[in-house]
C-alpha positions as CSV (number, residue, x, y, z in Angstrom):
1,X,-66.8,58.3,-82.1
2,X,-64.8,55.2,-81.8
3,X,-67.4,52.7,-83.5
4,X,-67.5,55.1,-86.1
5,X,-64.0,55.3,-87.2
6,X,-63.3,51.9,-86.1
7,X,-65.8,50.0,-88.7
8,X,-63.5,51.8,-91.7
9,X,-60.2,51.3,-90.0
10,X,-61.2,47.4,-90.2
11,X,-62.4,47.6,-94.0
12,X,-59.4,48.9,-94.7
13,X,-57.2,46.7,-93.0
14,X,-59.2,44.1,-95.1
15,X,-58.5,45.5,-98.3
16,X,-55.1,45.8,-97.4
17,X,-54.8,42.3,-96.6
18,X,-56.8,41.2,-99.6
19,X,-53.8,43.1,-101.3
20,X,-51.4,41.6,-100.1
21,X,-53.2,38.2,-100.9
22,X,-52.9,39.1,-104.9
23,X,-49.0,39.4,-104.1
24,X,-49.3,35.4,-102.6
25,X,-51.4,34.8,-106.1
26,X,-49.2,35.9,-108.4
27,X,-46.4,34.0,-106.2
28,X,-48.4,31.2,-106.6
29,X,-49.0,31.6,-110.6
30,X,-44.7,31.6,-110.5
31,X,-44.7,28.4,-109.3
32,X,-43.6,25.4,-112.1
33,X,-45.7,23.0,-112.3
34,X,-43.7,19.4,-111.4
35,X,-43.6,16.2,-110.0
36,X,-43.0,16.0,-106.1
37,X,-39.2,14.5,-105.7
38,X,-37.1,12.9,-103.2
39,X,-33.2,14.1,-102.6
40,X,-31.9,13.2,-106.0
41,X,-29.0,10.2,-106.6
42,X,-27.7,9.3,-109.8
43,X,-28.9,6.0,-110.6
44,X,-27.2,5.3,-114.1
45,X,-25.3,6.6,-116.4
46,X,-24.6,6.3,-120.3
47,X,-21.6,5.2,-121.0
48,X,-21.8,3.4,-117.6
49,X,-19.3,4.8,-114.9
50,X,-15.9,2.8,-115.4
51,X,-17.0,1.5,-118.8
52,X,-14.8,1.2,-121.8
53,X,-16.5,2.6,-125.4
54,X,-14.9,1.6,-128.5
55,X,-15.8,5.3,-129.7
56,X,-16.8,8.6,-128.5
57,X,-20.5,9.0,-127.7
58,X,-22.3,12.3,-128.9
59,X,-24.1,12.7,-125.4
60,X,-23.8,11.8,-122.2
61,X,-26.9,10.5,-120.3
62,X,-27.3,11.0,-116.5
63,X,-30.1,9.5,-115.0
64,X,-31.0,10.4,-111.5
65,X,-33.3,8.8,-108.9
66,X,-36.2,11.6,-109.2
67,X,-36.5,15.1,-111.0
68,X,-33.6,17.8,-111.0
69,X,-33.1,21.0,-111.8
70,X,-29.8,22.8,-113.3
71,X,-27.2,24.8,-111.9
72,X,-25.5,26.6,-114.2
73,X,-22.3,25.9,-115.9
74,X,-22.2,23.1,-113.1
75,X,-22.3,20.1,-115.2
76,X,-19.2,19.2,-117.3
77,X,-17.4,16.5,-119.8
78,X,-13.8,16.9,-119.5
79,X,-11.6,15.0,-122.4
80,X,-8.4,12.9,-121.6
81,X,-6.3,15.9,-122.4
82,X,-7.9,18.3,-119.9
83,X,-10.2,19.9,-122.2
84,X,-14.0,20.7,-122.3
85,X,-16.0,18.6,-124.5
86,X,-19.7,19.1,-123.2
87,X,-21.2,21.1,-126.0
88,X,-23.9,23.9,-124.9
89,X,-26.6,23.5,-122.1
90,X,-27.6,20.3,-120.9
91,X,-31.1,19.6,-120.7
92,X,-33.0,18.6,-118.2
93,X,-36.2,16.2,-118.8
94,X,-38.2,15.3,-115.5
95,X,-35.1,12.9,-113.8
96,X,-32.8,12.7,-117.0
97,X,-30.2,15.1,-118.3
98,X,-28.6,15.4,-121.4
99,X,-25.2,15.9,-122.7
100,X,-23.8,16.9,-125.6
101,X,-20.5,16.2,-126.2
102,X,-17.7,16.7,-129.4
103,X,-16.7,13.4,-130.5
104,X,-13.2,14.8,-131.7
105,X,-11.8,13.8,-128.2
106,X,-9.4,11.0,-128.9
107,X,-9.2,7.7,-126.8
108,X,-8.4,7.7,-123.1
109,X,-10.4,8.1,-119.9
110,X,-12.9,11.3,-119.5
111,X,-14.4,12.9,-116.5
112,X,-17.3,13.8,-115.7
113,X,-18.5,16.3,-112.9
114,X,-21.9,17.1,-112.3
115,X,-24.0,19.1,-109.9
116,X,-27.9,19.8,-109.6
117,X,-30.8,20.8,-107.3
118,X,-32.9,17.7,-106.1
119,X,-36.6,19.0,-105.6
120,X,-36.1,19.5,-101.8
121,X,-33.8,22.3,-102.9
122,X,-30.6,20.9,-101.6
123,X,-27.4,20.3,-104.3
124,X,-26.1,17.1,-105.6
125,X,-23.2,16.5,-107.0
126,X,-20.4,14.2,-107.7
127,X,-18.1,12.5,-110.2
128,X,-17.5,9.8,-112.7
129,X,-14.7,8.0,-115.5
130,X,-15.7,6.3,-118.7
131,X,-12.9,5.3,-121.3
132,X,-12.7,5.5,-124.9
133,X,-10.6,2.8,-126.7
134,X,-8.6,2.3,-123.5
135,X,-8.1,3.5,-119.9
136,X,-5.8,6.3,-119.6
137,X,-4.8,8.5,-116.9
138,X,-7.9,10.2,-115.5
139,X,-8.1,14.1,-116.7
140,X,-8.9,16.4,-113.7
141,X,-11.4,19.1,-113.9
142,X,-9.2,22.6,-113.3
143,X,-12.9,24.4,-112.7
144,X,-14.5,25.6,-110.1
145,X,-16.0,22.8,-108.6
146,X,-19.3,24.8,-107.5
147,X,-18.9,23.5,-103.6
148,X,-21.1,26.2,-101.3
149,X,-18.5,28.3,-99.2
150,X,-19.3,26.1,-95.5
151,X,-20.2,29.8,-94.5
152,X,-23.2,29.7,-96.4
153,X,-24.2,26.6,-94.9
154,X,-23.9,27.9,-91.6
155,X,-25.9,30.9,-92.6
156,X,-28.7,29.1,-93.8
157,X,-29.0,27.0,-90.9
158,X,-29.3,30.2,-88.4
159,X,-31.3,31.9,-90.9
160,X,-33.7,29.4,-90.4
161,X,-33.6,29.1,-86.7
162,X,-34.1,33.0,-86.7
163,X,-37.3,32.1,-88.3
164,X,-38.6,29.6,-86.4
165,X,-37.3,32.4,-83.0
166,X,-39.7,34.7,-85.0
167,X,-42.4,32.8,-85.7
168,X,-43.2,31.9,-81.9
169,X,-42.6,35.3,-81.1
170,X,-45.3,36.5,-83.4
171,X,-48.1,33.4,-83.1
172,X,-47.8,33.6,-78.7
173,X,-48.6,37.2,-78.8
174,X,-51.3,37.1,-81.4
175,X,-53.0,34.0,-79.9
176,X,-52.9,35.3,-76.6
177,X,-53.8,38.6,-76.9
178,X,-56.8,37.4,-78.9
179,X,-58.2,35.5,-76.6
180,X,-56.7,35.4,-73.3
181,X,-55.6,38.7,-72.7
182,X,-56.7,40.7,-69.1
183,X,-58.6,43.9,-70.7
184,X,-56.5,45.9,-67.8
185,X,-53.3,45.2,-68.8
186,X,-51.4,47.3,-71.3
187,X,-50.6,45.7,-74.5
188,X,-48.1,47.4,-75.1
189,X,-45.1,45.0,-74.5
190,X,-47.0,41.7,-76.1
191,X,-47.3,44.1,-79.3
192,X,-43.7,45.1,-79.4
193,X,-42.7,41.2,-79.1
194,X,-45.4,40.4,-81.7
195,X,-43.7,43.0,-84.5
196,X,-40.4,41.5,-83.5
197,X,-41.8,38.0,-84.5
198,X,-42.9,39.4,-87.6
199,X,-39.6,41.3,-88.3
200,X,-37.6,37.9,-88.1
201,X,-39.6,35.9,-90.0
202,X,-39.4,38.0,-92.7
203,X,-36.1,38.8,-92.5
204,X,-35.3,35.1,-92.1
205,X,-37.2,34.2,-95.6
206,X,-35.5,36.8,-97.1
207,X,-32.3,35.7,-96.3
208,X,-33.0,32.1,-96.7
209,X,-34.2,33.1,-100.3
210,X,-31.0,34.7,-101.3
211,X,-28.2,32.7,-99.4
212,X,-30.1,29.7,-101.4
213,X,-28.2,31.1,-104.6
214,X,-24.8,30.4,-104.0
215,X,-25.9,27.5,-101.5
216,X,-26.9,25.8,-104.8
217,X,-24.8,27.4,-107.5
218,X,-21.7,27.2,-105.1
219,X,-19.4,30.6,-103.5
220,X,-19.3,32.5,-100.8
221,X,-22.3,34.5,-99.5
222,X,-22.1,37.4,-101.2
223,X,-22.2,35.4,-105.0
224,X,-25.3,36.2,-105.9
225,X,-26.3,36.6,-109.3
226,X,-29.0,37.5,-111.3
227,X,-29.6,34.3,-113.2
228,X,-29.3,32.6,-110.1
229,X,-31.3,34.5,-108.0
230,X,-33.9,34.1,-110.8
231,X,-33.6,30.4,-110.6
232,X,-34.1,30.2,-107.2
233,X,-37.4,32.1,-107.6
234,X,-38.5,30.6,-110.3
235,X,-38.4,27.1,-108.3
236,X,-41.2,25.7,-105.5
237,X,-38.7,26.4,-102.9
238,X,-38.4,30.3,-104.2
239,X,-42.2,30.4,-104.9
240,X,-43.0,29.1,-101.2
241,X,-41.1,31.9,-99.8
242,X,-42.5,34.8,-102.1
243,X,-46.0,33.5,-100.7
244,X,-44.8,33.8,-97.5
245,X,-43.7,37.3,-97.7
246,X,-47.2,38.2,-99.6
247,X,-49.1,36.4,-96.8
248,X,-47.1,38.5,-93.9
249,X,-47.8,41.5,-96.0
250,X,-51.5,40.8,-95.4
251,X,-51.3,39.9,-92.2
252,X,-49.7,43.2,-91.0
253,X,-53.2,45.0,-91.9
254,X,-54.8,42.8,-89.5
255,X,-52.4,42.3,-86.7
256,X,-52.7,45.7,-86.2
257,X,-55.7,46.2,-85.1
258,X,-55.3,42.7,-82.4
259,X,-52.3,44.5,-81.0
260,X,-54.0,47.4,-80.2
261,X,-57.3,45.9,-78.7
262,X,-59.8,43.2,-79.4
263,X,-61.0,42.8,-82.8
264,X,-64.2,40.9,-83.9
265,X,-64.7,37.2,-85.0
266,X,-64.2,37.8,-88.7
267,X,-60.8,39.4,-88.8
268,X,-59.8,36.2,-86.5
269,X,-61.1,33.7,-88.8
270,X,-59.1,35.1,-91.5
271,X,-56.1,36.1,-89.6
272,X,-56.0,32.5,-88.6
273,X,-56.4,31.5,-92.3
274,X,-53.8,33.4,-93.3
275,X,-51.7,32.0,-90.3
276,X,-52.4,28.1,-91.5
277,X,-51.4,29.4,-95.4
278,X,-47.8,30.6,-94.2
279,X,-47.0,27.8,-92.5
280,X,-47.3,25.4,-95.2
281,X,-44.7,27.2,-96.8
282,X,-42.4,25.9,-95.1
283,X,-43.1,21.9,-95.6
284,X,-43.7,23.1,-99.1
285,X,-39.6,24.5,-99.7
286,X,-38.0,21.9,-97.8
287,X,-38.0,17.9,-97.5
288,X,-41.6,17.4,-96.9
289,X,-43.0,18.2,-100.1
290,X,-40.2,15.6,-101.7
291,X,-41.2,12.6,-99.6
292,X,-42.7,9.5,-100.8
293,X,-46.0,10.7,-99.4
294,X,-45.8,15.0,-99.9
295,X,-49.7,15.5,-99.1
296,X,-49.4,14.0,-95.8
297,X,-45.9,15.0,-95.3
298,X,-46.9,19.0,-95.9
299,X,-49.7,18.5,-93.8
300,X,-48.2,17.4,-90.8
301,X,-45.0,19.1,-91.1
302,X,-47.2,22.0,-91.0
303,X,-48.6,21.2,-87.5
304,X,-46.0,20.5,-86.3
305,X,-44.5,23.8,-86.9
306,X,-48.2,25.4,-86.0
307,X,-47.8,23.2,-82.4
308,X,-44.8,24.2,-81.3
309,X,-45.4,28.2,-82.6
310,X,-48.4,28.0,-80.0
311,X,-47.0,26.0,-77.3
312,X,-43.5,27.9,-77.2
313,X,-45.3,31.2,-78.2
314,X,-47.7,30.8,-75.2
315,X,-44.9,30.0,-73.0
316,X,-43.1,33.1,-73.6
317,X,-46.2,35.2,-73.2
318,X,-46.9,33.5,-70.1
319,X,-43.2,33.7,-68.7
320,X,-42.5,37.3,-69.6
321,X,-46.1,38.9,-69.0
322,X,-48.7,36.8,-67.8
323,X,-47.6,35.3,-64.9
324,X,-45.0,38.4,-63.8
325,X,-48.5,41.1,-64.3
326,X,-51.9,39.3,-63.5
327,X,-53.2,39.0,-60.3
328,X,-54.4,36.0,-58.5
329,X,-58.0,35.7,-60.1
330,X,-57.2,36.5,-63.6
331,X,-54.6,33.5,-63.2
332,X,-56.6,31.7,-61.8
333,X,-59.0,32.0,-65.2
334,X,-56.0,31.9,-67.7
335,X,-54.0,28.9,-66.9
336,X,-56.6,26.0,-66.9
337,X,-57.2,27.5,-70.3
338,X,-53.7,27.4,-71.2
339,X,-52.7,23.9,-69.7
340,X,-55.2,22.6,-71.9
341,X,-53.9,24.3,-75.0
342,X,-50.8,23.3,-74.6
343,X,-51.4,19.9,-73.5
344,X,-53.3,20.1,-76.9
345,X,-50.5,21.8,-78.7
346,X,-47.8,18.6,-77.3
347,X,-50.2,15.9,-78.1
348,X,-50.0,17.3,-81.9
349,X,-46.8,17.6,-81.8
350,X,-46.0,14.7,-80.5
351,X,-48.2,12.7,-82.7
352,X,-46.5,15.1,-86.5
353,X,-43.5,14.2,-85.3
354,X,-43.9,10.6,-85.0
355,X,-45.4,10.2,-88.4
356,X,-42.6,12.7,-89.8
357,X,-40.0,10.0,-88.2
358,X,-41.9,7.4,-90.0
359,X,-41.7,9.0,-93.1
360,X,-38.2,10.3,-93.1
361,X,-36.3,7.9,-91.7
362,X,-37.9,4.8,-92.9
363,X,-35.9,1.9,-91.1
364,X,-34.5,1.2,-87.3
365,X,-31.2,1.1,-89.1
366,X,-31.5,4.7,-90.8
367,X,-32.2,6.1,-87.7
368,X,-28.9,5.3,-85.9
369,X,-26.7,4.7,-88.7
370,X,-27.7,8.7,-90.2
371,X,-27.0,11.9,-89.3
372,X,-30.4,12.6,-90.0
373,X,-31.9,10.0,-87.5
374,X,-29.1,10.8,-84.6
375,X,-30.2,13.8,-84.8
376,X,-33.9,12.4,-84.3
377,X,-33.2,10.8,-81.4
378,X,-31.2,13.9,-80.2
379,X,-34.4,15.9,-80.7
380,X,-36.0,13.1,-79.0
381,X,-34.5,13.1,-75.9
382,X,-34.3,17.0,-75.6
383,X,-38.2,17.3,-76.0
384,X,-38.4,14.5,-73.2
385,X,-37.0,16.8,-70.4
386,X,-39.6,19.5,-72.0
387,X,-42.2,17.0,-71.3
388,X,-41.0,16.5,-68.1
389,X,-40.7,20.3,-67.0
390,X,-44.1,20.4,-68.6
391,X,-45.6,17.9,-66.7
392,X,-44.3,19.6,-63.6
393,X,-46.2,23.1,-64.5
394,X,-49.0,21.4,-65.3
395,X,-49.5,19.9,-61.9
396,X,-48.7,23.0,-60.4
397,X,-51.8,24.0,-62.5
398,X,-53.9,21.1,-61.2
399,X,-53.4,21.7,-57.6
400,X,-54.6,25.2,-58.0
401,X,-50.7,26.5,-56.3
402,X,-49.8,28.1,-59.8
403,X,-51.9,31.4,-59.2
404,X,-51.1,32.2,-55.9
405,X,-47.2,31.1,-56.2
406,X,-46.5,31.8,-59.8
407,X,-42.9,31.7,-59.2
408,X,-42.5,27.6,-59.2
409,X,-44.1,27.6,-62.0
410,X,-42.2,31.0,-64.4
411,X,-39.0,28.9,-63.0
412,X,-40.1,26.1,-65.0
413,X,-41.6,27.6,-67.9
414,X,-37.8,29.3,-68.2
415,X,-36.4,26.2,-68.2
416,X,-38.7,24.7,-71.0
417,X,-37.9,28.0,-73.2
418,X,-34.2,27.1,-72.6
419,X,-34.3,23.2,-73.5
420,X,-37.0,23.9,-76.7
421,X,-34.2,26.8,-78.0
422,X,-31.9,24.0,-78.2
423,X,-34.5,21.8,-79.9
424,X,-35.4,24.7,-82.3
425,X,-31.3,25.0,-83.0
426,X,-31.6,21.0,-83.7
427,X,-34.8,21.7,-85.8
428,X,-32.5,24.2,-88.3
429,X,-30.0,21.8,-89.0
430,X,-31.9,18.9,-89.3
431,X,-34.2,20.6,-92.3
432,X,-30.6,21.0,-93.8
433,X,-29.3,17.4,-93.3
434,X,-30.0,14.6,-96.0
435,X,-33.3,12.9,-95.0
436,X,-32.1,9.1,-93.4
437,X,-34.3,7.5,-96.0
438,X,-32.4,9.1,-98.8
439,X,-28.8,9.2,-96.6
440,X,-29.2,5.3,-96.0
441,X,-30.0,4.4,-99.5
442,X,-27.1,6.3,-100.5
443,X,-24.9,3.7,-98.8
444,X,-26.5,0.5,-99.6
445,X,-24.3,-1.2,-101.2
446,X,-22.1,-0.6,-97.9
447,X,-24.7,-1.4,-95.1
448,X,-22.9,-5.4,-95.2
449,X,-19.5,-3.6,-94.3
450,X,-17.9,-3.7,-97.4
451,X,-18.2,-2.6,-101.2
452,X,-17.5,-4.7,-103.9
453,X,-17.9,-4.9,-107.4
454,X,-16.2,-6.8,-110.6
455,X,-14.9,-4.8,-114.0
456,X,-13.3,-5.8,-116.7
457,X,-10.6,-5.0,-118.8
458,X,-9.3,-6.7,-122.4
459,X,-6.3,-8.7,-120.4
460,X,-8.2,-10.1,-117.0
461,X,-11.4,-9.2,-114.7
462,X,-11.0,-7.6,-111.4
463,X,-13.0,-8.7,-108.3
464,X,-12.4,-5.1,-105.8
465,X,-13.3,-5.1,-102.6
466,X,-13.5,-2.5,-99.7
467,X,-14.1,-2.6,-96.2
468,X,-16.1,-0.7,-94.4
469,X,-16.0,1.7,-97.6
470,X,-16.6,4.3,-95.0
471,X,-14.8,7.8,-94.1
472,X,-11.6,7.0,-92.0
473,X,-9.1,3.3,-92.1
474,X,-10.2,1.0,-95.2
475,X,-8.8,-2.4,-96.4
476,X,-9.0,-3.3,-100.4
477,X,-8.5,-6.4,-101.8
478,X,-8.1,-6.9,-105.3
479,X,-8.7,-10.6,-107.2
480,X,-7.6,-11.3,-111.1
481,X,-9.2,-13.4,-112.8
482,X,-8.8,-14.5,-116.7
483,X,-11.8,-13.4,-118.4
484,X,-12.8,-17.4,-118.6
485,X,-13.2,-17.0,-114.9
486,X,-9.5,-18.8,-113.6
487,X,-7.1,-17.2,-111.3
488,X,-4.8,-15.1,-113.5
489,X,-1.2,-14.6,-112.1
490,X,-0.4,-10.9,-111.6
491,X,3.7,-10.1,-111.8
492,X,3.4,-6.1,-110.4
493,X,0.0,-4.4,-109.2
494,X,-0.4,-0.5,-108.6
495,X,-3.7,1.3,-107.3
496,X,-4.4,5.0,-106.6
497,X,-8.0,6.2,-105.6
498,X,-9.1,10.0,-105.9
499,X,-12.2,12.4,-105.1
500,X,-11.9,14.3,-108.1
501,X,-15.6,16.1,-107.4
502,X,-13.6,17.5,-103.5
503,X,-10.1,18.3,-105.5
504,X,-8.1,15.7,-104.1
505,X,-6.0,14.1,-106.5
506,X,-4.9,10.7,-107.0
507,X,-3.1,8.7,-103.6
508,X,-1.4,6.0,-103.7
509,X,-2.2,2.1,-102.1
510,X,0.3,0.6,-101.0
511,X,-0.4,-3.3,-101.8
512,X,1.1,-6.4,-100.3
513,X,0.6,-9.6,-102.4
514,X,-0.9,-12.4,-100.6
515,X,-1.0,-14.7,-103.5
516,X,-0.4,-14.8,-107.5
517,X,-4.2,-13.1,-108.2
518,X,-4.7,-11.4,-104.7
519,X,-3.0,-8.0,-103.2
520,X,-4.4,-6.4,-100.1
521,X,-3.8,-2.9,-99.0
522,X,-4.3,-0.2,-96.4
523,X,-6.0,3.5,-97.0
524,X,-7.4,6.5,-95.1
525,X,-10.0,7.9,-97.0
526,X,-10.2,11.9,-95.9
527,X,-14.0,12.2,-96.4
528,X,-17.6,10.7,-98.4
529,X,-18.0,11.2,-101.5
530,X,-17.8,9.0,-104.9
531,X,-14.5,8.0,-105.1
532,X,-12.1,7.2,-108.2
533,X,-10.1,3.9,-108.0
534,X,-7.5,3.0,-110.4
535,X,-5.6,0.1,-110.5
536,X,-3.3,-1.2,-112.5
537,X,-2.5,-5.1,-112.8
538,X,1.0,-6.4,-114.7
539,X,0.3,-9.8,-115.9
540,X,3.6,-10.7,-117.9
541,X,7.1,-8.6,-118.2
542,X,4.7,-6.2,-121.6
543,X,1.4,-6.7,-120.5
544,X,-0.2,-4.8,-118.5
545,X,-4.1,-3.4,-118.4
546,X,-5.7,-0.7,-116.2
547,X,-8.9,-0.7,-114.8
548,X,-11.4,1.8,-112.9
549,X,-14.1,1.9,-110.5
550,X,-16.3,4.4,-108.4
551,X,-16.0,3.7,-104.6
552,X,-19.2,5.5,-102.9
553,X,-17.4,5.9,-99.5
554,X,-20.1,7.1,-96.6
């Protein structure tokens, strides 16, 4: 009676999954097509940041390092009277965008505030002056600058880690029970932790999903409209996690029949392919797929993830059931097996996470002077003590102790699960945090210690200088020049700097002068960002000239 009902119980469970394949189709046919990018910089601009116009340009060109996508109303021209002169939507071509803007204006200095997605779904934005006619006093944009509420952030990052807690919990149970199981135990309490798995993953992509709209379009958690909310899934990053639902739709048909007793060869084979399909969605909504190399970075990103789902997965299995329920002779059968897997499952690890290193941090220097690479190395040394604890359990194994004294060894696997939940907490920020290769070339013009550049205004040139032109102390140096190149005498010199993109208004240098064409002063810059510096030179008792620069301050 049981083969009887059993063979259209599994066809099914088939079509069922074959169903919820279609949903991962369509998903897939939502997906725009598009170049792979890297997290997005603005590389020029027209007018040029700081640049004096003698009349008011139509447009405004920003031109970013690789492709971006819009966030609405985020993106704004504001006049030297306060106003809005940005004209309509911008539009958005591959890495450049478009502004158009009314010429009626006037003269002065205008702002401009932008903020868009970079492919790897995270937000960029920032701030710049340009000047028609004649420097004035900066404009400052009364808007809402579109930051995400640091709530959001937060949630995101345990969203995410919820995931990952979920996806162990569901791959250990499935893999064990599949083909390690003792037919005399119960399955019972594997199956309960397997749905659980299951129920967190899809609760975390959910979540992910939606806190991504006001992550990108700015607010708290709960400002989440409908155009956003379309944007999001109309993008990769959306796309990837609608596949990812469809696929653990299909999946449920399938893992149903594993959790309640052995199933044949086929319904493995495509259980595992629908197990290697999911996990590529999550290389394919984050930083891998905007990497310099996204095939290879998808790829092993995605084994990595698959590595440690098995090894932690198994280890929880084997900590909670396993070695607390089978007797002497079953583990005596199951954890040769299992040492090998997961000596398996560390090598491939191991080996992703080196090349994923190499990828995404690019230089020794990135990797210490990042958050992203400190928090490499951090990983680093937390999966060392795993090794380690590992290594111990493993000998255990060896020397044949582990199945008649199982307790040495569920001590240790405890302690692995406790280290790697750290690691997996490290894990969810660090898919949040600015890739070091990115991060690093952010602040190249500061890796020497200092920032410097020369503008111009119609009275003298101005040599700036910074140091470090990092958060925290800073010295500034300013040098006139005539603009034939020859020390020009300054009677009175005044300098604010701002972060108008952060809401912080215009502060004050104090300057000391150290000769006729050189001042020196002390600042505390709050926090990074591209900052505004203003600085006004007196060359005789009526002439006087203003100039303007953007600090990027790491």
């Amino acid at each position: 009676m049981w083969v009887m009902t059993a063979v259209p119980r599994r066809r099914s469970a088939r079509w069922a999954a074959a169903a919820g394949l279609l949903v991962t189709v369509v998903a897939l046919l939502l997906v725009p097509a598009g170049p792979a990018a890297a997290h997005a910089v603005l590389s020029s601009s027209s007018p040029a940041a700081s640049a004096v116009v003698p009349t008011v340009p139509a447009e405004v060109v920003l031109t970013f390092s690789e492709t971006v996508r819009r966030v609405p109303d985020r993106i704004r021209v504001i006049a030297p009277d306060g106003s809005r002169v940005d004209r309509g939507d911008p539009t958005f071509t591959d890495s450049v965008v478009n502004i158009a803007v009314d010429t009626s204006g006037g003269n002065g200095t205008y702002l401009v505030t932008y903020r868009v997605i970079s492919a790897d779904s995270h937000p960029v934005s920032g701030a710049f002056t340009y000047s028609v006619g004649a420097p004035s006093e900066p404009p400052v944009d009364s808007g809402d600058d579109g930051r995400a509420d640091p709530l959001v952030t937060n949630a995101i990052k345990t969203a995410k880690f919820v995931g990952y807690v979920g996806l162990l919990l569901l791959v250990g149970p499935a893999l064990v029970l599949a083909l390690l199981w003792p037919r005399r135990l119960s399955r019972q309490g594997p199956a309960r932790l397997a749905w659980t798995g299951l129920g967190l993953v899809a609760v975390s992509t959910v979540a992910v999903a939606l806190l991504q709209v006001p992550y990108t379009s700015g607010g708290g958690p709960f400002d989440i409209s409908g155009e956003g909310l379309g944007l999001v899934l109309g993008s990769t990053f959306g796309a990837a996690h609608l596949i990812r639902l469809g696929l653990l739709a299909a999946a449920v048909f399938l893992l149903r029949p594993l959790l309640a007793g052995p199933v044949g060869r086929a319904d493995l084979i495509i259980l595992g392919l629908l197990a290697g399909a999911a996990l590529l969605t999550w290389p394919l909504a984050g930083h891998p797929a905007a990497s310099p190399a996204p095939a290879v970075s998808v790829i092993v990103d995605a084994v990595h993830l698959g590595s440690m789902a098995v090894w932690l997965g198994g280890l929880v299995m084997l900590a909670a059931f396993l070695l607390p329920r089978a007797d002497e002779r079953e583990l005596g059968a199951i954890l040769p097996i299992w040492s090998r897997w997961a000596a398996l499952a560390v090598s491939a690890l191991l080996l992703a996470g080196i090349v994923q290193a190499l990828i995404e941090v690019a230089t020794p220097a990135a990797l210490v002077g990042t958050t992203y690479g400190r928090l490499v190395l951090a990983k680093v040394g937390l999966f060392a003590v795993v090794i380690g604890l590992a290594a111990y359990s493993r000998n255990l194994i060896r020397k044949r102790i582990a199945a008649s004294r199982p307790a040495p060894v569920r001590r240790a696997v405890w302690a692995e699960l406790a280290v790697t939940a750290v690691v997996l907490g490290v894990s969810a920020v660090l898919v949040q945090t600015t890739p070091a290769r990115t991060a690093s070339s952010d602040v190249a013009a500061v890796d020497a210690g200092y920032f410097t550049t020369r503008v111009e205004s119609t009275l003298y040139a101005l040599q700036i200088e910074m140091s470090p032109a990092r958060r925290g102390n800073n010295s500034v140096h300013f040098y006139a020049y005539t603009l034939d190149n020859r020390p020009q005498p300054v009677v009175e010199w005044k300098a604010t700097i701002a972060l108008p993109s952060a809401g912080i208004e215009a502060i004050d240098i104090p300057l000391l002068p150290l000769t006729d064409n050189h001042a020196t002063g002390e600042i505390t810059l709050p926090g990074p960002g591209e900052w505004e510096l203003r600085v006004t030179a007196r060359t005789t008792e009526i002439d006087q000239a203003t100039v303007t620069a953007t600090v990027p301050v790491a």
